[in-house]
PASESE-706459 format. One line per 4 residues: number of its first residue (from 1); for each residue x, y, z of C-alpha. Coordinates in steps of 0.5 Angstrom, whole numbers, padded with zeros to 4 digits. Layout:
N
NUM	X/Y/Z | ...
END
This chain:
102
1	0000/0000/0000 | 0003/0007/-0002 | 0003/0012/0004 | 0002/0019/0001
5	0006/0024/0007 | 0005/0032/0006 | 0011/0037/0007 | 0009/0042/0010
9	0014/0049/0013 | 0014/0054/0007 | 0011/0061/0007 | 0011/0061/0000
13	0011/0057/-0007 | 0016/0052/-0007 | 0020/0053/-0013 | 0026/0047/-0013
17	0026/0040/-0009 | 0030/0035/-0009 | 0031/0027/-0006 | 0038/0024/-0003
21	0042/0019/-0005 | 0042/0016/0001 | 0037/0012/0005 | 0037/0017/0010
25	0030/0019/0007 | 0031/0026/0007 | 0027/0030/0002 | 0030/0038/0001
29	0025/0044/-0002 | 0027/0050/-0004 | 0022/0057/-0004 | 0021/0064/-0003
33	0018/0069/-0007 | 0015/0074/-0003 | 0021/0073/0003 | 0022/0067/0006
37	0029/0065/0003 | 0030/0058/0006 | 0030/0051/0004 | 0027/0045/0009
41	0029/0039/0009 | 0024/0033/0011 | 0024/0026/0013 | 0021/0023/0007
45	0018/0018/0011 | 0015/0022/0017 | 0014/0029/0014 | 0017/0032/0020
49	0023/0038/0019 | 0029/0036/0020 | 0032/0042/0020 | 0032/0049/0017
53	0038/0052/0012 | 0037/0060/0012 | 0041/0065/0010 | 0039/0067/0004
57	0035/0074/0002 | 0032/0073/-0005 | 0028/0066/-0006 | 0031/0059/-0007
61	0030/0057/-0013 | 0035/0051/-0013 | 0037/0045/-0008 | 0041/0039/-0009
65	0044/0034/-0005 | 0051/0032/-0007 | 0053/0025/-0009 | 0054/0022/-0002
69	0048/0025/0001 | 0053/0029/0006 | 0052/0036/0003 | 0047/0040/0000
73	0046/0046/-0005 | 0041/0052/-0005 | 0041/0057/-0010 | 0038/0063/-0010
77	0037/0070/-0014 | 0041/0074/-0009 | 0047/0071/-0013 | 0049/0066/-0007
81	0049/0059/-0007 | 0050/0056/0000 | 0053/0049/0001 | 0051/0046/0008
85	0054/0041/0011 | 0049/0036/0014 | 0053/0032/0019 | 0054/0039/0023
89	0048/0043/0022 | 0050/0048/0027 | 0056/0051/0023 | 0054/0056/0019
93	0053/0054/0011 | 0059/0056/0006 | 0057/0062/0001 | 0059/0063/-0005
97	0059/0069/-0009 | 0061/0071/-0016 | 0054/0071/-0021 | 0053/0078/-0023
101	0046/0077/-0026 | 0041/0073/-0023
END
């Protein structure tokens, strides 16, 4: 029998989404426009948040996972991308900069 589970956290539209590799079950959106500029990552299994990644001040229009499931990737159009390590969620995620068009 399929379980069907809703992820719920965002304020606003959710424009990416992606699922890790791992069977750690983790589910990762993306969202923002209008001001909530975090990306929310769920266990798929339950819909409960495992964490919140914040930072950016423009809407997260793209999330991925890296290929070993241990880092993710947030896009935004504040010209950032913020990679978080997910086995220390307390530090403060990397930021890139550099894009001079959205």
């Amino acid at each position: 029998a399929k379980r069907e589970v809703t992820l719920r956290g965002h304020l606003w539209p959710v424009y990416s989404c992606a699922f890790s590799p791992t069977e750690e079950a983790h589910v990762l959106g993306g969202g923002g426009a209008g001001g909530d500029g975090v990306a929310i990552l769920w266990d798929r299994r339950t819909g409960g948040r495992v964490a919140t990644c914040e930072g950016h001040t423009g809407t997260v229009c793209g999330v991925a996972f890296s290929p070993t499931g241990t880092h993710i990737a947030t896009a935004s159009d504040d010209r950032t991308v913020r990679v978080c390590d997910l086995r220390e969620l307390k530090r403060p995620a990397a930021l890139l900069t550099g894009h001079t068009d959205a």
